[in-house]
ZAMARGU-4260 file (C-alpha; in steps of 0.2 Angstrom, whole numbers, plus 5000, padded with zeros to 4 digits):
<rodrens>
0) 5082/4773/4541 | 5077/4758/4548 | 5090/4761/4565 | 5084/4780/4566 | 5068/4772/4567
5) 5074/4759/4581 | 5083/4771/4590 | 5069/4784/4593 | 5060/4778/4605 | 5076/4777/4615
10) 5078/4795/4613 | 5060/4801/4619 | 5062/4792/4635 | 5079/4800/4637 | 5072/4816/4634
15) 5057/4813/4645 | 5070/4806/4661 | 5079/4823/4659 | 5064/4834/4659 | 5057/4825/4673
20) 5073/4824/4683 | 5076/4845/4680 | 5059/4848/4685 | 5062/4836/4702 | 5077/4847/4705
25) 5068/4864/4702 | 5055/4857/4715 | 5066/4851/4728 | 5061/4854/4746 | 5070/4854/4762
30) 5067/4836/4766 | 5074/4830/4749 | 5058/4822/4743 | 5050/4832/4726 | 5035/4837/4724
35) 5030/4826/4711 | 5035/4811/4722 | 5024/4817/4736 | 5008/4819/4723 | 5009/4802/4715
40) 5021/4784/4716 | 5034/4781/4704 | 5052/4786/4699 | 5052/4804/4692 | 5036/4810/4695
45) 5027/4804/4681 | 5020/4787/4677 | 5018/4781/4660 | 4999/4775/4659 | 4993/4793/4665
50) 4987/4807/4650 | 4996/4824/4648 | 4982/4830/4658 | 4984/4821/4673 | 5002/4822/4671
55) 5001/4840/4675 | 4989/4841/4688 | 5001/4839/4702 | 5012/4852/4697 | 4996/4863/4696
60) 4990/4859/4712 | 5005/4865/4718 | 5008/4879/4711 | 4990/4887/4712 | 4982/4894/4730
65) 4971/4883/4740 | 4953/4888/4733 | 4943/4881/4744 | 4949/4895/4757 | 4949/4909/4745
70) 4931/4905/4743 | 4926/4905/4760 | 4934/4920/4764 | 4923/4927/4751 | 4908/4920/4758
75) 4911/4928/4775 | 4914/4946/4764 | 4898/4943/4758 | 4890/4938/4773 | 4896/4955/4782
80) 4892/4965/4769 | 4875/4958/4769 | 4871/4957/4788 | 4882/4971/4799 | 4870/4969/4814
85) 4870/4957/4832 | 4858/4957/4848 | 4867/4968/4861 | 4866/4983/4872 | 4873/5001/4873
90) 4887/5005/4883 | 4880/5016/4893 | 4866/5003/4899 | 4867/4994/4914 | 4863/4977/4905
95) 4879/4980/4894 | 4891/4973/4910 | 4902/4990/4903 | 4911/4997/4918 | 4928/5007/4910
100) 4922/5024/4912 | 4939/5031/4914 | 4940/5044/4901 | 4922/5051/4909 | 4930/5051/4925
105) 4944/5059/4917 | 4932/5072/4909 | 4924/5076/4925 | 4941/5079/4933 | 4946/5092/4920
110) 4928/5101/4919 | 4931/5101/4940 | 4948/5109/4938 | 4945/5121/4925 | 4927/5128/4934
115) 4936/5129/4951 | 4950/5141/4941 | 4938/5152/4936 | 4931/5154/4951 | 4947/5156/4958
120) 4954/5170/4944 | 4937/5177/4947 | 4940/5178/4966 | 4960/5186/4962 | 4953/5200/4952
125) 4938/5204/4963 | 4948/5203/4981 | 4966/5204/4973 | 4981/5193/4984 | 4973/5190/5002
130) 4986/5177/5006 | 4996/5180/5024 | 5006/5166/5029 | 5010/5177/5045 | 4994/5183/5051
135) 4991/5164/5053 | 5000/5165/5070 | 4987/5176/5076 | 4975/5161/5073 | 4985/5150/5086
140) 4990/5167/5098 | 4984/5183/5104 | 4996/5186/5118 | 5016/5181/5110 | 5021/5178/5129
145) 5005/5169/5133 | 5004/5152/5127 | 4988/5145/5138 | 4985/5130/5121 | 5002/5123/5125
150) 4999/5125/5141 | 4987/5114/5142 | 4993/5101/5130 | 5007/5099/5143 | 4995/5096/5158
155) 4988/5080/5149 | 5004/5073/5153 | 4997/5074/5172 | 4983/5063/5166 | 4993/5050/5158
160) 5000/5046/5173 | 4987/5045/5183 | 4980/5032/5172 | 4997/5022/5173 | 5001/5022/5191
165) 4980/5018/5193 | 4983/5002/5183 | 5000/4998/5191 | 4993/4999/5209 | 4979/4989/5204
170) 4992/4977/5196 | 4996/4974/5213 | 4980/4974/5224 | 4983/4989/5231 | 4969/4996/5225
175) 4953/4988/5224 | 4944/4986/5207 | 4931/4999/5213 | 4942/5013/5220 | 4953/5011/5203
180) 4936/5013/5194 | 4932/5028/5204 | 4949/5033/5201 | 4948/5032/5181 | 4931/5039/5181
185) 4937/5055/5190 | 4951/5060/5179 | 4941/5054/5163 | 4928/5067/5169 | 4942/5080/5173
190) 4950/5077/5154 | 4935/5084/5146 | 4929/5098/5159 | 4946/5107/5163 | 4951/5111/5147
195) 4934/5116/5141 | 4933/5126/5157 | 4950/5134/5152 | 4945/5139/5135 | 4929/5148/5139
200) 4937/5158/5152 | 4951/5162/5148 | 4951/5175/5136 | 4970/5174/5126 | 4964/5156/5119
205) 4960/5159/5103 | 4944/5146/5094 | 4960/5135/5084 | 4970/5134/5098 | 4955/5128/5106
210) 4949/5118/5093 | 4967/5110/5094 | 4967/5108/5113 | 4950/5099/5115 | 4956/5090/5100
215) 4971/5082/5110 | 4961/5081/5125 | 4947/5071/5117 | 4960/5060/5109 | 4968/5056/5125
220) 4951/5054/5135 | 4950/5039/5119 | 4965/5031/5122 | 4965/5030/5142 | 4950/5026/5140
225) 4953/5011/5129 | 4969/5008/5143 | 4957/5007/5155 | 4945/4993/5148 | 4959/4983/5141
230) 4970/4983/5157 | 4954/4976/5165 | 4952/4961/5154 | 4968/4956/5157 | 4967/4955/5174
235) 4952/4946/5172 | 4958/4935/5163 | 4974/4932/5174 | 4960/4928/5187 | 4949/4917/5177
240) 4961/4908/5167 | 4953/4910/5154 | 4955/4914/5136 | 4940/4920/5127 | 4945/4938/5122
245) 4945/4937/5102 | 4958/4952/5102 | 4971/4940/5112 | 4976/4955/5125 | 4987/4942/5133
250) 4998/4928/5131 | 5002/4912/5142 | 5021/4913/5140 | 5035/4925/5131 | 5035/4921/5115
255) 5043/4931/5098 | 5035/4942/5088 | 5042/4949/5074 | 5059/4950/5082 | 5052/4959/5099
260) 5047/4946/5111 | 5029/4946/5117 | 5021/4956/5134 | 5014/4950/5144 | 5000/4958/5157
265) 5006/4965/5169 | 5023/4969/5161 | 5015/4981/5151 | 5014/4996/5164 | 5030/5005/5158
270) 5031/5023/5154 | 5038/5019/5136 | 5024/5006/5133 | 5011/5020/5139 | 5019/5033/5128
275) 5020/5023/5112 | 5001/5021/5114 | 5001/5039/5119 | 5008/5046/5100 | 5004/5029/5092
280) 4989/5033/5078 | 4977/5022/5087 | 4964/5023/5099 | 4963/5004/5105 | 4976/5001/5116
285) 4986/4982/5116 | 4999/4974/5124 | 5008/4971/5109 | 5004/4981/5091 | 5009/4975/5075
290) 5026/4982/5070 | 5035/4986/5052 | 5053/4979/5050 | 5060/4996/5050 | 5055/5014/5043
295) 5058/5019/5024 | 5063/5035/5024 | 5059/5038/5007 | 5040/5035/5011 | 5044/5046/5028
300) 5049/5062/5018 | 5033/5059/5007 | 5020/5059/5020 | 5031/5075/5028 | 5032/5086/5013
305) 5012/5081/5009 | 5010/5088/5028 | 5019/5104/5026 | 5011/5106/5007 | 4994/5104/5012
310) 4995/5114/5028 | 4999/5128/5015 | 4986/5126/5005 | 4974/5124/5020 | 4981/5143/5024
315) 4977/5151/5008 | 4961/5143/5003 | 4954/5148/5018 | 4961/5167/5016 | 4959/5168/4999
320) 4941/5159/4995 | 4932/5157/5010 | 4933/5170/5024 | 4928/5183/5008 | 4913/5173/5005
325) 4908/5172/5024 | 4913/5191/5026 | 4898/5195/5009 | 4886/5182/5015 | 4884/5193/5032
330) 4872/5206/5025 | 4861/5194/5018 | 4857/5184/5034 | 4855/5200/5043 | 4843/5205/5032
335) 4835/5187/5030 | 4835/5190/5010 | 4830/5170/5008 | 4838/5169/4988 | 4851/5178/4993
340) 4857/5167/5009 | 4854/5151/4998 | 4867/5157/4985 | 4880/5161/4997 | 4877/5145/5005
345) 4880/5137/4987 | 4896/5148/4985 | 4901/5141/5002 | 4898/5122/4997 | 4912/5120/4986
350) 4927/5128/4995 | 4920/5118/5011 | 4921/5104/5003 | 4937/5106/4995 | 4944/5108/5010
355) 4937/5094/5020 | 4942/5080/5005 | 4959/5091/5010 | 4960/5088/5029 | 4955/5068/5026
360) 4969/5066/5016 | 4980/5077/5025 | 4975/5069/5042 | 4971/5053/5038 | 4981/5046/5025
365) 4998/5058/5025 | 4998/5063/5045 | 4994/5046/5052 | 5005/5038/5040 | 5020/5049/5044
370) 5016/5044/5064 | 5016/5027/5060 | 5029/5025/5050 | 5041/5034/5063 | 5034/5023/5076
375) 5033/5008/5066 | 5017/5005/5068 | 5007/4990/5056 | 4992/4993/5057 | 4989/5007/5043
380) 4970/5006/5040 | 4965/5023/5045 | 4951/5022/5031 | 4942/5011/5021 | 4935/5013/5003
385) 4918/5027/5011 | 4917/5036/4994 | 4910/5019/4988 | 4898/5021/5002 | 4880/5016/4995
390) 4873/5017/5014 | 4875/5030/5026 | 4881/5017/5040 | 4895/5012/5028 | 4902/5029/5025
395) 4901/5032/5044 | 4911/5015/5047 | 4924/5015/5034 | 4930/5036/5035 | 4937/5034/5051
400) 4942/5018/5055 | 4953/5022/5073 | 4935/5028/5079 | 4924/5015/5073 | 4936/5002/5082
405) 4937/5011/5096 | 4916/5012/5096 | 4914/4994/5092 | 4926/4987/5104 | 4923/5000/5119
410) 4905/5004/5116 | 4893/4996/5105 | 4899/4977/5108 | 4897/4982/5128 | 4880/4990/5127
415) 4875/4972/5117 | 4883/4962/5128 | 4871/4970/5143 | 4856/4966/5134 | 4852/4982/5125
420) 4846/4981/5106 | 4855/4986/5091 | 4845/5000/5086 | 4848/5008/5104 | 4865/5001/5103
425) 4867/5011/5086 | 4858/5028/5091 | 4868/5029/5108 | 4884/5028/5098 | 4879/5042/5086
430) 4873/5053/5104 | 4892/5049/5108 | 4899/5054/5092 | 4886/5070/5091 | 4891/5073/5108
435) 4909/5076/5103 | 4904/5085/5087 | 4896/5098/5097 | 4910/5099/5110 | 4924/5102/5098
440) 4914/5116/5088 | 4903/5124/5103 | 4918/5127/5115 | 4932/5135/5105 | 4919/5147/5097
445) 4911/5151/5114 | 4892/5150/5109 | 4881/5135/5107 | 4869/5135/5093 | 4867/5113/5093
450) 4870/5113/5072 | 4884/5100/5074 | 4874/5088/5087 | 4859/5090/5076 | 4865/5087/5061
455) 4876/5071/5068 | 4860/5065/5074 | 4850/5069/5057 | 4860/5055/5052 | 4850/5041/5059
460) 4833/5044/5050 | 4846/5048/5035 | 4852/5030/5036 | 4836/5023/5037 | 4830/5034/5021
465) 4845/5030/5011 | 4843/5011/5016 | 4826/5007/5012 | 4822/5019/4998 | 4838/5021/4987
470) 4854/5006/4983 | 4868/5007/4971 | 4872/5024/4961 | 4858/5030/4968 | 4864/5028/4988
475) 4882/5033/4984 | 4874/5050/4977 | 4865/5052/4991 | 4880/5049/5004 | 4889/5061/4994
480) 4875/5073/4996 | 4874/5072/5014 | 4892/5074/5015 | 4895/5089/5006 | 4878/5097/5013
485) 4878/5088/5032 | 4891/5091/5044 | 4902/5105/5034 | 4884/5114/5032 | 4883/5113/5050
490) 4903/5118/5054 | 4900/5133/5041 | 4884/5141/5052 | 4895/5140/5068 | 4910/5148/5057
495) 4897/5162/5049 | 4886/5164/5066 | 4904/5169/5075 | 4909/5181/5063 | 4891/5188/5062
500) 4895/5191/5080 | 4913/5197/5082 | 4914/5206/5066 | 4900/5213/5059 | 4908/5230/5058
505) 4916/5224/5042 | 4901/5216/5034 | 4898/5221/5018
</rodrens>
């Protein structure tokens, strides 16, 4: 009895080192160390002073989740539950700073598409397929064997050289700076007059081959005249030794420019370097434009198939939508009927419109793009961001960035230079570009009613309207106003007044 006795103490350590050393190895992490021995000291886990309750804590510790975040979490759950609500604005508040409105835009687009269908379905069962791609020849030629619009697009060429063989004599001295003055002003006035004096009086020139030939012409008379100016700075600067153009039409020595080497005044006056100015889609002339490294057909054949697809749809909007409103509208305005006009003038908005977004893009972006590329020409900013226009003065500088160059750099900036103020500075260069409105419109229709000029000039007390009085949203909706309601208004009167004139047998 008295060895069981001695010995059982023995045992109880025994059996409490091989619990503890199986409940170790259960535990066992990666790094070899228990967890037990990372709780509390000693071999085995356990010490001997501590009570069965602390002896356990370790091991519960471990084994149970970390309270203290399961009771925060809870607290935020109640928080939430209890309060669901924070200072802040609605989205469709201009304090919110919230600008995605892309799925409105996207609306907008869809409820645009699907009114201009009806209108269209409702225009196919009325009228029925008007659509004749070869009656738009007739548009372009009366006479098959006449051909006076090419005609005269092949005359320019006259003028071209006149304006290089001016500049090469004065190169020289062999003129003197007034005669080739005189010389310039002639042909510039001759540019404008013969052509116009051709289309009123001769009678196989149909309005858009007209439209097309004073188109060219005006275009030229902007390049040569550009040629002109530019040719004359050089040589003023050749004289003066001086270089304070901020364009640098000129350069002290050959140097290389993107792998073409640069020219210099007076190696300029070449028949290629003309001609490249001549189709470039530019109306400032330099000695040397900004090239591409070499044309991507791919981008080429994009441009050219936009070109030939939007001709098209220029073709059958016009047939199909607009000449059968024009053709209704004549009855009204014969018989003054006020309500009546006003409708067919709405009517005639929306197609107008459509077709002038149509011919900015067409022109602008997929023409001039297509010219360039194939000349490899840098300089692609033909337009600027002008549906964003706020102001009237930006929509008019950003649409039609070639002019606005060519009226900063060859008109306004002179006109300041002798002394005159902006505000006259501004209002002659909208005279200019009323002038030219009216000139395009007037002649090739043969009559002169003045909507175009008036309505170009309108634009000046417009911009000072829209300046004062209205920024933001609020300015962009009213260029857009004056846009589709302002020069397409005044185009569709000259285009309603010549068929009330022509064709009033067919009225309605």
């Amino acid at each position: 009895m008295g060895d069981s006795d001695a010995d059982r103490p023995l045992l109880t350590r025994k059996r409490r080192a091989t619990f503890a050393a199986g409940l170790n190895a259960s535990l066992q992490p990666m790094n070899g160390r228990s967890v037990a021995e990372r709780q509390i000291p000693g071999i085995g886990g356990f010490s001997a002073d501590r009570s069965p309750e602390n002896k356990r804590a370790p091991l519960l510790e471990t084994l149970q989740p970390n309270s203290k975040s399961q009771k925060k979490k809870r607290k935020d759950d109640t928080s939430d539950a209890l309060s669901c609500h924070k200072s802040q604005e609605s989205l469709l508040s201009s304090a919110s700073g919230f600008s995605n409105y892309r799925g409105i835009l996207n609306w907008c687009v869809v409820m645009l598409v699907l009114s201009n269908a009806r209108l269209f379905l409702e225009n196919l069962l009325k009228y029925g397929v008007l659509v004749d791609p070869i009656q738009v020849i007739s548009l372009f030629l009366k006479d098959p064997y006449s051909w006076p619009a090419a005609c005269l697009v092949i005359v320019s060429n006259v003028f071209v050289l006149v304006a290089l063989y001016t500049e090469r004599h004065l190169s020289k001295g062999s003129f003197s700076e007034r005669l080739g003055f005189l010389v310039h002003c002639i042909s510039l006035a001759v540019m404008l007059t013969f052509p116009a004096a051709v289309v009123l009086f001769v009678p196989s020139v149909t309005p858009v081959g007209g439209a097309f030939v004073l188109g060219t012409y005006t275009i030229l008379f902007l390049k040569l005249y550009s040629y002109k100016d530019v040719n004359l700075w050089c040589r003023e600067q050749s004289i003066m030794k001086a270089k304070k153009l901020a364009r640098s039409l000129s350069c002290p020595s050959p140097q290389v420019y993107r792998g073409d080497r640069k020219v210099c005044y007076p190696g300029n006056l070449t028949i290629r370097d003309m001609y490249y100015f001549v189709f470039a889609p530019t109306l400032c002339y330099e000695l040397n434009f900004p090239r591409s490294p070499n044309i991507r057909m791919s981008f080429l054949l994009r441009r050219l198939f936009e070109m030939l697809f939007f001709t098209q749809l220029f073709v059958c909007l016009i047939q199909q939508w607009i000449i059968p409103i024009i053709q209704s509208s004549m009855k009204p305005l014969e018989d003054m009927d006020l309500s009546r006009m006003t409708e067919r003038l709405l009517r005639l908005a929306v197609p107008n419109h459509l077709l002038w977004l149509m011919f900015f893009y067409w022109f602008f972006h997929s023409s001039m793009n297509f010219t360039a590329e194939l000349l490899r020409f840098g300089d692609r900013q033909f337009y600027n961001d002008w549906w964003n226009s706020e102001t009237v003065t930006y929509f008019w500088q950003n649409w039609n960035i070639p002019v606005h160059k060519w009226c900063l750099r060859h008109f306004y900036k002179p006109l300041l230079r002798r002394g005159f103020s902006k505000i006259v500075s501004q209002s002659a260069v909208f005279f200019l570009s009323a002038f030219f409105h009216e000139y395009l419109v007037s002649v090739p229709l043969r009559m002169f009613r003045l909507w175009a000029f008036l309505g170009m000039m309108a634009q000046l007390p417009l911009a000072w309207v829209v300046g004062r009085f209205l920024h933001g949203n609020y300015g962009n909706a009213a260029v857009w106003i004056s846009i589709i309601i302002g020069q397409p208004f005044a185009v569709l009167m000259y285009v309603h007044d010549y068929y009330v004139l022509h064709y009033r047998h067919e009225a309605d």
